[in-house]
C-alpha positions in Angstrom: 0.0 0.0 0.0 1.3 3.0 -0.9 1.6 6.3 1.4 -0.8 8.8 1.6 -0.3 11.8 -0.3 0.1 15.5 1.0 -1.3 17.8 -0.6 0.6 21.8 0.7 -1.9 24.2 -0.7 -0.1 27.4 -1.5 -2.8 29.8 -2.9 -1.0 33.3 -2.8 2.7 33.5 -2.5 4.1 36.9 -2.3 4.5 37.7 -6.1 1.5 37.6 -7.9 -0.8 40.6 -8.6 -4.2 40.7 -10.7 -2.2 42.4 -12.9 -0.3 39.1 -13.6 -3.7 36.9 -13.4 -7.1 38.0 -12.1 -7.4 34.1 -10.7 -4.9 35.1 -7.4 -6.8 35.7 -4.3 -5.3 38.4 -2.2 -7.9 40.2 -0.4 -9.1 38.7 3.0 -12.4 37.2 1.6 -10.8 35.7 -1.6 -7.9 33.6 -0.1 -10.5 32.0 2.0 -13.1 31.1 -0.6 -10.0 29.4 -2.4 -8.6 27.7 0.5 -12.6 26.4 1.2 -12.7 25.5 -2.6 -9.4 23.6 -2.2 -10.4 22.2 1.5 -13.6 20.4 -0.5 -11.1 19.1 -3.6 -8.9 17.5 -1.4 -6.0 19.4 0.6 -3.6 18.5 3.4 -2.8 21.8 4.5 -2.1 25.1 3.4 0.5 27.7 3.5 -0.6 31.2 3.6 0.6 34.6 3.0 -1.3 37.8 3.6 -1.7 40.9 1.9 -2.7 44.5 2.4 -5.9 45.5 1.7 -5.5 48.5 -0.2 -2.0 47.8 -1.7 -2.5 44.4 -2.5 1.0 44.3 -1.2 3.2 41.2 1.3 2.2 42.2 5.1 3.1 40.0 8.2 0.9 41.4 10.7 -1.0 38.6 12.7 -4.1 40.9 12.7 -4.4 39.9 9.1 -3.2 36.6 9.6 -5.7 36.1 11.9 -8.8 37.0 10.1 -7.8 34.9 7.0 -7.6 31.7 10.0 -11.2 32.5 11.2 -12.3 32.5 8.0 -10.6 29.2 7.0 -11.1 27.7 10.8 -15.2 28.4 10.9 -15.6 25.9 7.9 -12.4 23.8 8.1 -11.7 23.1 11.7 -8.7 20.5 11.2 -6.9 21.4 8.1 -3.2 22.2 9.3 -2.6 25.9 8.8 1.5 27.4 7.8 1.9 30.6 8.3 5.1 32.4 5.8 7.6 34.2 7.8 9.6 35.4 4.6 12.3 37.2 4.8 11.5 39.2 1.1 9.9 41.6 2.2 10.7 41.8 5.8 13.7 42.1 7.7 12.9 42.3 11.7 12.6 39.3 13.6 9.4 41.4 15.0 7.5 41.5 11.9 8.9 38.1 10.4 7.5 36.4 13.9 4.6 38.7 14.2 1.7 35.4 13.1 3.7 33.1 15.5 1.8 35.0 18.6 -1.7 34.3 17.5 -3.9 32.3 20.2 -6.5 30.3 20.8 -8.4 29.7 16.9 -6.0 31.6 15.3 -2.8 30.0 16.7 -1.6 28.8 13.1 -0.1 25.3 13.5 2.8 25.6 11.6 5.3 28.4 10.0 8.3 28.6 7.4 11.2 28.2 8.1 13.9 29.3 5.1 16.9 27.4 5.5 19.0 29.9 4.2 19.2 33.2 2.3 18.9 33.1 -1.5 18.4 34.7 -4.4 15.3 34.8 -7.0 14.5 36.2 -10.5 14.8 39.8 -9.4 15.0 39.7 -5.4 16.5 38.0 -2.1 15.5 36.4 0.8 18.1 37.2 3.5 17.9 34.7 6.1 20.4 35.0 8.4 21.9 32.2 11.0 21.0 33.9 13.8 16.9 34.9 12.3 16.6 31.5 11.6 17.8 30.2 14.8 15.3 33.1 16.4 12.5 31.7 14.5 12.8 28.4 15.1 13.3 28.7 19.0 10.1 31.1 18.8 8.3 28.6 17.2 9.8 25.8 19.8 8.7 27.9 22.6 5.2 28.4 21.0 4.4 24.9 19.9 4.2 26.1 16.7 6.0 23.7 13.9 8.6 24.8 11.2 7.7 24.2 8.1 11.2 23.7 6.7 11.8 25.0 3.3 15.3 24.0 1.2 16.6 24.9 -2.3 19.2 23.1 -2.1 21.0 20.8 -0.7 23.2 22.9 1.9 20.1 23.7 3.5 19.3 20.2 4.4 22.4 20.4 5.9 21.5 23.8 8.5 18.6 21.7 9.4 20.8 19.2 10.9 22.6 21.9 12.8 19.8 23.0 14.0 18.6 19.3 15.2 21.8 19.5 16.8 21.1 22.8 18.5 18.1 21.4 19.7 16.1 24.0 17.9 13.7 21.8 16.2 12.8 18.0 16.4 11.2 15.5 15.1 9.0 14.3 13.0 9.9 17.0 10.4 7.7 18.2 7.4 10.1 19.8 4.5 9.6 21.6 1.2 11.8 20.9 -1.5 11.9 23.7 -4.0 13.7 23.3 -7.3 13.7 25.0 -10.3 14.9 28.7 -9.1 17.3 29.9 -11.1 20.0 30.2 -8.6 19.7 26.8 -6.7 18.8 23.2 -6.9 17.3 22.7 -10.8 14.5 20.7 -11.4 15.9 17.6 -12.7 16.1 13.3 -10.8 19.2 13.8 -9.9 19.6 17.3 -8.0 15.8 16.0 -6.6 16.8 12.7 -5.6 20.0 14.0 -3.8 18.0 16.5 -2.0 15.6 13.5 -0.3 18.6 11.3 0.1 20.0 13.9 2.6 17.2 15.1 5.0 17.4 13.9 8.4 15.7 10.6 9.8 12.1 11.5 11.0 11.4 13.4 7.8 8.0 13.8 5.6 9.1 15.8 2.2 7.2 17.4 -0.9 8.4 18.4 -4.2 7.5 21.9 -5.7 8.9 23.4 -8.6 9.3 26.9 -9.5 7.3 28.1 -12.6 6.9 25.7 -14.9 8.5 23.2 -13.5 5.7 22.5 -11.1 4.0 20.0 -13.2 7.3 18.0 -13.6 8.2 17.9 -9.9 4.7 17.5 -8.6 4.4 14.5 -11.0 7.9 13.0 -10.5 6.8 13.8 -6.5 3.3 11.5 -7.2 5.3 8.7 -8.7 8.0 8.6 -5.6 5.6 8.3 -2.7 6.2 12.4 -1.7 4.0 14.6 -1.8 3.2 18.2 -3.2 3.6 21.8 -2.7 0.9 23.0 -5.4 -0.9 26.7 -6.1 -0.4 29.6 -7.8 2.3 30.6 -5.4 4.5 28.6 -7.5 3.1 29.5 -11.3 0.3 31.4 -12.3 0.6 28.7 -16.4 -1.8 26.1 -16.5 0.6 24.9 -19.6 4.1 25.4 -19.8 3.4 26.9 -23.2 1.9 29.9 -21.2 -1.8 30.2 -23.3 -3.5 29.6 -20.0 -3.6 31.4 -16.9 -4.7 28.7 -14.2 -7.0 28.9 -11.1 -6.3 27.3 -7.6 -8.6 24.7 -8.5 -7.6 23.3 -11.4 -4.2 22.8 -10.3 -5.4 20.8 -7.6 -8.1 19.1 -9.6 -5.0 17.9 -11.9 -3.2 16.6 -8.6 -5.8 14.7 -8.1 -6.2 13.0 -11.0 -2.0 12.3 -11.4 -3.0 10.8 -7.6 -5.8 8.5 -9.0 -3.9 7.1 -11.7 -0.7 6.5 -9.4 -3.2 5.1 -7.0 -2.6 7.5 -4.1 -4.7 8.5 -1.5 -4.9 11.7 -0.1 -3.4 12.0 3.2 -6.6 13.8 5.3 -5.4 17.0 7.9 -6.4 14.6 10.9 -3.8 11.8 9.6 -0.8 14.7 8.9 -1.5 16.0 12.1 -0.8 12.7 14.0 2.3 12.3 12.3 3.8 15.5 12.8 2.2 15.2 16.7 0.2 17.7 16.4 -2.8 18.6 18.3 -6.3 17.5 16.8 -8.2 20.8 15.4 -11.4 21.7 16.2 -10.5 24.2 18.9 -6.6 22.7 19.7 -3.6 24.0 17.4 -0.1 23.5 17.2 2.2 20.6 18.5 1.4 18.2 21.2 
């Protein structure tokens, strides 16, 4: 029997506007609805980012965060909630750690953790040693669990200096992110390197970067991982770029790629017993 697939629902990202595709939800009201849409297709969990209202622009307060959660939390009770805590946009450990110190409903259950700093298309995310090491002991002292993200394969490696540190444990959930242009590339063998390395305890997902989403969410199917998939990642339904996709076709294509590799979706309740955390309905975080 083969393992249950999870399904990381990334709706939003940081990058694209309606300028880019009208399908992105960015306001309060439209990241839910998608996330609710996505909750009744099938998801495991999802990892948010929030916007401002009237820019339409990356914000980290947790007054935002929050309202997206009750949204999200009054129809979907147990799906595991990420929080981002990018370091794009935002350079404090204040504002990056501002969602962390939500409560009761809104306590998100997990947040990002960028192994490293990197570079993109046009921008960088600085992540130093000592803001990661912050995060990840705020999240440790929260109950809150990282949600480790690697581009390549040296950030596998902080992750085991930071088991080492006794900032995080096990079990572990990572994202493995190839495709960007200045890291890991989207081919078996960078891939299968990258989930040779991580660290005993460790539940992984493939996601590619543009258009190589398809490739490494399929590949991903195939190998018993699972899948970081939305509109985070690419905005193309194709990879000749004639079709700007929604949310839910992407994950209505998951699905079927699941069905016809004969893989289940692994439900919230299931992902949260294996990463030990609480049950939903009223109980977030870890254990």
């Amino acid at each position: 029997m083969q393992f249950p697939l999870i399904i990381n629902f990334t709706p939003t990202g940081m990058i694209p506007t309606k300028e880019m595709t009208p399908h992105v939800p960015v306001g309060i009201s439209e990241i839910v609805e998608d996330v609710l849409k996505a909750w009744e297709i099938g998801i495991t969990m999802v990892h948010l980012h929030a916007r401002d209202a009237k820019t339409g622009e990356p914000t980290y307060k947790k007054e935002l965060y929050g309202k997206i959660i009750e949204g999200i939390r009054k129809y979907a009770p147990e799906l595991v909630i990420c929080v981002s805590l990018s370091g794009r946009n935002f350079k404090e450990l204040a504002q990056r750690a501002d969602p962390l110190f939500l409560d009761g409903d809104l306590k998100p259950d997990m947040g990002s953790l960028t192994l490293s700093s990197l570079n993109f298309n046009r921008t960088a995310s600085v992540n130093s040693p000592q803001m990661i090491q912050d995060l990840a002991r705020t999240m440790k002292e929260r109950g809150i669990v990282p949600e480790l993200e690697a581009f390549d394969i040296g950030m596998i490696n902080y992750a085991k200096y930071l088991e080492k540190k006794q900032l995080i444990e096990p079990p572990y959930y990572f994202n493995l992110l190839l495709g960007n242009i200045a890291c890991a590339q989207a081919n078996l063998m960078q891939a299968g390197l990258m989930i040779s390395e991580l660290p005993e305890g460790s539940y992984w997902s493939l996601a590619g970067i543009g258009e190589a989403q398809l490739k490494m969410n399929s590949i991903s199917i195939a190998m018993d991982g699972g899948v970081r998939i939305g509109l985070e990642d690419n905005i193309w339904y194709d990879a000749g770029r004639r079709k700007l996709a929604t949310n839910s076709e992407l994950l209505e294509r998951i699905h079927t790629l699941a069905a016809a590799n004969e893989r289940n979706l692994m439900s919230a309740s299931e992902f949260r017993k294996i990463l030990n955390l609480q049950a939903g309905n009223g109980k977030y975080g870890r254990q």
